[in-house]
N, CA, C and O of each residue as an XYZ file, in Angstrom:
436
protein
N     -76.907    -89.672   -203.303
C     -76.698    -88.709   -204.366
C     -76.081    -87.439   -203.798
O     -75.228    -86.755   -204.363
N     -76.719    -87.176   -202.400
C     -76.068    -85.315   -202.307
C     -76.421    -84.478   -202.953
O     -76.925    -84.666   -204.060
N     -76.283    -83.569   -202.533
C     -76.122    -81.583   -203.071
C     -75.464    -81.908   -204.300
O     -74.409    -82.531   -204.426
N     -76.477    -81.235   -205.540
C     -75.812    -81.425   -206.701
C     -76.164    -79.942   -207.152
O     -77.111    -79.226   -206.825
N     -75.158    -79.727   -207.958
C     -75.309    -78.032   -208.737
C     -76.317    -78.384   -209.566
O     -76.460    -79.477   -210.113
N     -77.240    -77.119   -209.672
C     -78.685    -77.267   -210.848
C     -78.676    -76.265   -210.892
O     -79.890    -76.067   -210.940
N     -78.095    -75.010   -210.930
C     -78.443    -73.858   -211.529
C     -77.471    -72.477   -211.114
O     -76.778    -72.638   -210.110
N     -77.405    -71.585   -211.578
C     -77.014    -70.611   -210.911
C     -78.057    -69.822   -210.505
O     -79.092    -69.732   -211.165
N     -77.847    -69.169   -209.341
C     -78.925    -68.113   -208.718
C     -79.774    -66.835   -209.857
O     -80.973    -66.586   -209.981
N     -78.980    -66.440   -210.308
C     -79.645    -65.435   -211.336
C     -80.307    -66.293   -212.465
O     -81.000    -65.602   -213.211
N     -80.274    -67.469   -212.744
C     -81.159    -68.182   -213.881
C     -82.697    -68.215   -213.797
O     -83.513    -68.262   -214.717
N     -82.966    -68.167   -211.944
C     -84.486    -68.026   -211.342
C     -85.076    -66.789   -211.129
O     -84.763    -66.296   -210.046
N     -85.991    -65.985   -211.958
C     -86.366    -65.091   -211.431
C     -86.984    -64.940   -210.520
O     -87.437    -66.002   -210.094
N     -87.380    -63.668   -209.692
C     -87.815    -63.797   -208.604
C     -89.420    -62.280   -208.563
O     -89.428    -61.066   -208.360
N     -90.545    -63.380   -208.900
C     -90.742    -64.722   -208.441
C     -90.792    -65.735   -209.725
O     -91.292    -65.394   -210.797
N     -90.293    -66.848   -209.522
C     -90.369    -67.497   -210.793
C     -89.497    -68.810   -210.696
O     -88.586    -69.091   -209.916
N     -90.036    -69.492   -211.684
C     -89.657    -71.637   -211.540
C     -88.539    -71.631   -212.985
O     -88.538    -71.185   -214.132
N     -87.895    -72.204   -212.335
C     -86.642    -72.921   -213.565
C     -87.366    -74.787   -213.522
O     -87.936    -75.233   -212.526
N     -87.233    -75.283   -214.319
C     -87.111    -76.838   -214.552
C     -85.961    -77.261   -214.745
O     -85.351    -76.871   -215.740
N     -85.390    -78.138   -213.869
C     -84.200    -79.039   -213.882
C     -84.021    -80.580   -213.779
O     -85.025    -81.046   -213.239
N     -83.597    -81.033   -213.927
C     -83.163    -82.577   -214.087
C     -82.400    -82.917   -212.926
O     -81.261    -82.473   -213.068
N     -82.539    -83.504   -211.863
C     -81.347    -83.982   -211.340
C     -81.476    -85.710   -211.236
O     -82.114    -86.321   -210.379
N     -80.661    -86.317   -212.390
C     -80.500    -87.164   -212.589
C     -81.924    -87.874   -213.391
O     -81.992    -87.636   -214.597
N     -82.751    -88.498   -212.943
C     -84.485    -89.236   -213.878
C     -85.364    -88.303   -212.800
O     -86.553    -88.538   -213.019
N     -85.240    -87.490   -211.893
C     -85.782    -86.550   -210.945
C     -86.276    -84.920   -211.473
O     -85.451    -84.008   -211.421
N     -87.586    -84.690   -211.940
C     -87.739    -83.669   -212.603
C     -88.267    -82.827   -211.421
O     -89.148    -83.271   -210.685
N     -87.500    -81.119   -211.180
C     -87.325    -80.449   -210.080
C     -87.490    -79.159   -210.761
O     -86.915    -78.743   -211.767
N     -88.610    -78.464   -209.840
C     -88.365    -76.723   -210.058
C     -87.900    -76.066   -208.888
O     -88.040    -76.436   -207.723
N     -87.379    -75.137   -209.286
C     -86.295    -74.448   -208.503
C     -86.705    -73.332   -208.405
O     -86.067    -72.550   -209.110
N     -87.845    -72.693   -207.590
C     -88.559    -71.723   -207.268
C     -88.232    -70.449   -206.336
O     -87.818    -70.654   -205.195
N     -88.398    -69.254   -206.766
C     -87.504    -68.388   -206.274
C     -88.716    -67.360   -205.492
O     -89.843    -67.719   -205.833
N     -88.721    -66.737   -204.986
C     -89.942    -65.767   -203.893
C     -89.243    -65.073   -203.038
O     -88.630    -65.565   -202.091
N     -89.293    -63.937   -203.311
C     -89.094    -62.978   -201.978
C     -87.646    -63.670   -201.708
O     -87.677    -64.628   -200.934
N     -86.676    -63.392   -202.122
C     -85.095    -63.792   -201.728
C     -84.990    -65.507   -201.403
O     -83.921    -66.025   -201.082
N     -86.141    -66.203   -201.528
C     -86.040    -67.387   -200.780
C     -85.733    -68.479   -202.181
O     -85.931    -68.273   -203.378
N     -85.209    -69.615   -201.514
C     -85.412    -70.608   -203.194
C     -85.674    -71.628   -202.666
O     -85.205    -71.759   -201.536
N     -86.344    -72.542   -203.113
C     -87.098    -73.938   -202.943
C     -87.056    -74.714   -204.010
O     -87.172    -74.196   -205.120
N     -86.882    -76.096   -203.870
C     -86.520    -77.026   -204.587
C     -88.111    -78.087   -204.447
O     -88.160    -78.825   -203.463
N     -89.282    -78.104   -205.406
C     -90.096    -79.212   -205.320
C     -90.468    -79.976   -206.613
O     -90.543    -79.427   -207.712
N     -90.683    -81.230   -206.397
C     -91.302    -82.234   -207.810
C     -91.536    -81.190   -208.981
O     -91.775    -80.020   -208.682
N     -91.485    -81.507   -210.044
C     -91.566    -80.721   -211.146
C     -92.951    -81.627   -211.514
O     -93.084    -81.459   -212.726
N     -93.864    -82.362   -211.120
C     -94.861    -82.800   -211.448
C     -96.344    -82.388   -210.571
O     -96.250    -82.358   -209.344
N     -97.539    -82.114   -211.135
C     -98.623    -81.735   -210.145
C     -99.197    -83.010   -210.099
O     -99.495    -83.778   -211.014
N     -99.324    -83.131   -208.651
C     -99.927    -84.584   -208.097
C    -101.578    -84.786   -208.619
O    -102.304    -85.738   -208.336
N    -101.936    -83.561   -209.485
C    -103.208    -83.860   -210.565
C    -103.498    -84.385   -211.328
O    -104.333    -85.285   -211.412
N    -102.327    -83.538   -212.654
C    -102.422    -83.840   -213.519
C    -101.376    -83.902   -214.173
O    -101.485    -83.260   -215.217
N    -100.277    -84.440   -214.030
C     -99.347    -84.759   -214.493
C     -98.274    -83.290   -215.381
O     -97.469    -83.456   -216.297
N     -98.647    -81.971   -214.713
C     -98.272    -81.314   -215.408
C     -96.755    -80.498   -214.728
O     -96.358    -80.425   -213.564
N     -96.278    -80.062   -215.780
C     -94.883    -79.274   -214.981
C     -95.512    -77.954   -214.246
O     -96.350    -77.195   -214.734
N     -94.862    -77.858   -212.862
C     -95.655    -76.993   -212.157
C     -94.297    -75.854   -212.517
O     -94.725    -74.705   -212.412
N     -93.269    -75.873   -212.784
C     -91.927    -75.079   -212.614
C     -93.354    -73.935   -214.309
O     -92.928    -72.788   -214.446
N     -93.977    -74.073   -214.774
C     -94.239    -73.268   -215.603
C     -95.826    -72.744   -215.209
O     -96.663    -72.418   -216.050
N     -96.023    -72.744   -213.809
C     -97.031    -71.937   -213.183
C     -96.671    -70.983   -212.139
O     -95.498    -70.779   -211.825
N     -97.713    -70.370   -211.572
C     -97.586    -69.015   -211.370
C     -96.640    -69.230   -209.551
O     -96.614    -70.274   -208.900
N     -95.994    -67.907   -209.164
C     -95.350    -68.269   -208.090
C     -96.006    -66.876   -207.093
O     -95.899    -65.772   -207.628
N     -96.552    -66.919   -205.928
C     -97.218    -66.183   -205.257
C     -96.409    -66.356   -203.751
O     -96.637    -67.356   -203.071
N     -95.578    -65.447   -203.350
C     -95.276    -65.763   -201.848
C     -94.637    -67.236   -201.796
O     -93.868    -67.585   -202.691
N     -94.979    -68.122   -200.700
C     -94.752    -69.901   -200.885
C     -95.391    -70.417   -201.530
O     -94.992    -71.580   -201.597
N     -96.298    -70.254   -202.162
C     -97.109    -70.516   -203.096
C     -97.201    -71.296   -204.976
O     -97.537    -70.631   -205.955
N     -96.841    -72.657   -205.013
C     -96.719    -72.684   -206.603
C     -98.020    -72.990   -207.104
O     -98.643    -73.727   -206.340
N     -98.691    -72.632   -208.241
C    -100.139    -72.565   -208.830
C     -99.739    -73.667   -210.150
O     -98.657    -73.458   -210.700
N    -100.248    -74.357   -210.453
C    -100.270    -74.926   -211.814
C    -101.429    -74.207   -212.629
O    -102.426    -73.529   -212.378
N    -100.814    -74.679   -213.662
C    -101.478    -73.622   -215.205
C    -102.707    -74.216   -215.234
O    -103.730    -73.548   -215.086
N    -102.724    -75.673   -215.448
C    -103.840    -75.723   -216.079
C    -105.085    -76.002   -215.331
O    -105.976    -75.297   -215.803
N    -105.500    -76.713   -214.392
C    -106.100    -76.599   -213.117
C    -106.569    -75.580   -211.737
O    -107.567    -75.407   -211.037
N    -104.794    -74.911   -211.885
C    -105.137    -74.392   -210.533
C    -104.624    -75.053   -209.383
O    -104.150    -74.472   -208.407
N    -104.729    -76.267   -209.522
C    -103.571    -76.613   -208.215
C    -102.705    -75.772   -207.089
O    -101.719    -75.170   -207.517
N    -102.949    -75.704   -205.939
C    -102.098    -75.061   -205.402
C    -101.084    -75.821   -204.604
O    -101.506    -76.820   -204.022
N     -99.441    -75.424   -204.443
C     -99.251    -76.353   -203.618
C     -98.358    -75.333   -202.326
O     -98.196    -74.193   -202.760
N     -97.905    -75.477   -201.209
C     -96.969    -74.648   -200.602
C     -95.530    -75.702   -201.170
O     -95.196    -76.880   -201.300
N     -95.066    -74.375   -201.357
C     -93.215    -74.768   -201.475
C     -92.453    -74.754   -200.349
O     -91.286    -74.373   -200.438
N     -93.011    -75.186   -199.053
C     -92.342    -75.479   -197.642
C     -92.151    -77.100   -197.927
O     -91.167    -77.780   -198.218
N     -93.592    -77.410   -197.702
C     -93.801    -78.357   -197.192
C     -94.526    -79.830   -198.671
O     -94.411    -81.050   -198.557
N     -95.244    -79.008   -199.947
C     -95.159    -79.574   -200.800
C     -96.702    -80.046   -200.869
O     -97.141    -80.760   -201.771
N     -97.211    -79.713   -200.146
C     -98.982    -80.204   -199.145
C     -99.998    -79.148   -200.255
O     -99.911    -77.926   -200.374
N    -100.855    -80.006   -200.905
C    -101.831    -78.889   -201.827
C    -102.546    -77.505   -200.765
O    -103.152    -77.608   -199.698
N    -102.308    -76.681   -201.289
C    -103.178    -75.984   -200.496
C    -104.610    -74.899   -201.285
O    -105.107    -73.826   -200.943
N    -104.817    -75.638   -202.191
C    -105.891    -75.402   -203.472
C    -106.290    -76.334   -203.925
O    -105.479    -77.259   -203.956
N    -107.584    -76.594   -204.462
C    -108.040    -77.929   -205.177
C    -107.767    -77.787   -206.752
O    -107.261    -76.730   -207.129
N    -108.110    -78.922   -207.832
C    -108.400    -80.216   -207.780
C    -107.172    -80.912   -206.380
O    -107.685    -81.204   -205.300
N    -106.241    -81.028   -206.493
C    -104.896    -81.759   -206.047
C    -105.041    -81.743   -204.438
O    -105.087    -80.826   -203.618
N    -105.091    -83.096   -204.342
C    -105.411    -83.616   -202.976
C    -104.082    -84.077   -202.124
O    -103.920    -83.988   -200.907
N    -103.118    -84.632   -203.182
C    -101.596    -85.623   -202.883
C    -100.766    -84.821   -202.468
O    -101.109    -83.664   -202.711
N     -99.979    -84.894   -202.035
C     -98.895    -83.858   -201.496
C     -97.489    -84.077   -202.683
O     -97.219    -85.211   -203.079
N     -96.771    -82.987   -203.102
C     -95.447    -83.509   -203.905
C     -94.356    -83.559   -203.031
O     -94.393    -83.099   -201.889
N     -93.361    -84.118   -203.549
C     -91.834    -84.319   -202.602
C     -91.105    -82.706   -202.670
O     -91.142    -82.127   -203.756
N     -90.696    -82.275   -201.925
C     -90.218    -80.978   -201.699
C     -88.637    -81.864   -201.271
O     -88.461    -83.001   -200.835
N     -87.472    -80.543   -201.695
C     -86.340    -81.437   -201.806
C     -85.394    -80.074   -200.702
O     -85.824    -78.964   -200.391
N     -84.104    -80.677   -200.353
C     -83.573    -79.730   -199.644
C     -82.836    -78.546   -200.719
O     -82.303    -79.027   -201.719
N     -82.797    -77.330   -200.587
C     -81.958    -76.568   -201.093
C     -80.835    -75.924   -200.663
O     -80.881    -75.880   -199.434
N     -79.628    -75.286   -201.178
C     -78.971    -74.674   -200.690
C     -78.557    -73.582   -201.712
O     -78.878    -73.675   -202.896
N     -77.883    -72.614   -201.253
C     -77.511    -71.485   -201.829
C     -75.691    -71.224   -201.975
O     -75.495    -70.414   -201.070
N     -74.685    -71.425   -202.462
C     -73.649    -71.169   -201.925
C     -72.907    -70.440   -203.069
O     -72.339    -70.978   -204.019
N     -73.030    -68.905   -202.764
C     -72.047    -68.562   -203.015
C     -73.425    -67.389   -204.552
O     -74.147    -66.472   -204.160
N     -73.365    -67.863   -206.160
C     -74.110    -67.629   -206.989
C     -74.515    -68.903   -207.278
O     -75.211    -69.130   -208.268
N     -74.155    -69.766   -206.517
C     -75.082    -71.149   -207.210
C     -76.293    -72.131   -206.308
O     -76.128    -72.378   -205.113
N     -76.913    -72.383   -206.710
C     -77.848    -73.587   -206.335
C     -77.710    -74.697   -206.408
O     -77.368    -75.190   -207.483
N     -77.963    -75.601   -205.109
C     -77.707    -76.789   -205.017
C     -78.659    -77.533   -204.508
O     -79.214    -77.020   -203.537
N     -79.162    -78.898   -204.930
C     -80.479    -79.106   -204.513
C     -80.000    -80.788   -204.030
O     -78.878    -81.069   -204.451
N     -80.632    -81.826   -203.285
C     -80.188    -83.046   -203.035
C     -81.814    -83.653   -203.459
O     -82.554    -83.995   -202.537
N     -82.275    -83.751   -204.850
C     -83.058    -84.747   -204.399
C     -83.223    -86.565   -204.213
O     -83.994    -87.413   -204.664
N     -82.352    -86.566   -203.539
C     -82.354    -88.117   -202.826
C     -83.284    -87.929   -201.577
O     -83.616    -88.830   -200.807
N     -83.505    -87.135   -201.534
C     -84.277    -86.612   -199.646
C     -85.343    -85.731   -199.607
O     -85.197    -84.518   -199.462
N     -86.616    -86.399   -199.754
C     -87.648    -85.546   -199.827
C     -88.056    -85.301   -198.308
O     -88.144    -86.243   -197.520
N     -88.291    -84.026   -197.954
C     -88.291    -83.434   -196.801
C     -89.732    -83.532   -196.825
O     -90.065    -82.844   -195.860
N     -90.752    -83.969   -197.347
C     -92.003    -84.257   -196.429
C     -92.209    -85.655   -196.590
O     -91.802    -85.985   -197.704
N     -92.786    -86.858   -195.785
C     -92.430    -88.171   -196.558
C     -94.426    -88.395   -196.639
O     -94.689    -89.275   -197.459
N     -95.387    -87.941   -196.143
C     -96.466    -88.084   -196.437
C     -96.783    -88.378   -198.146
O     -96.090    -87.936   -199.062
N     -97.867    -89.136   -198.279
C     -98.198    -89.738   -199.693
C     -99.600    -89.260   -199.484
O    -100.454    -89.454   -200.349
């Protein structure tokens, strides 16, 4: 698949999750402190969109639980959520965002 355009840079606030599609692949596009990260748009809990919970530092929170997960590496770092999500590569070029998720950069289950 490759680096595919999903957004322009100013669409993400900062701090704050966009939800995107890339391709049957549901992805938030998380913005912190100048940084942007590309992970699963699903919480390995409860099935919920995490792109519409809270964003703290590396940090994504889901709404309804609490879930924590880091947006490095995709690894819960808060309970209920034990599973780790797929974290995807990002890039920045130029005003746009580009994300590849064919390639999840942590492969732990």
């Amino acid at each position: 698949m490759g680096f595919t355009r999903v957004c322009a840079l100013s669409e993400v606030e900062d701090p704050g999750a966009l939800h995107v599609d890339i391709g049957d692949v549901p992805v938030a596009i998380v913005r912190s402190e100048d940084e942007v990260f590309a992970i699963h748009d699903v919480c390995s809990h409860a099935e919920i969109p995490l792109s519409e919970g809270d964003v703290e530092g590396t940090t994504l929170e889901c709404w309804l639980h609490g879930s924590r997960f880091d947006l490095r590496t995709g690894k819960p770092t808060g309970l209920p959520a034990t599973i780790p999500v797929p974290v995807y590569p990002v890039r920045v070029e130029g005003t746009d965002v580009y994300v590849d998720a064919s390639v999840s950069m942590n492969r732990e289950k």
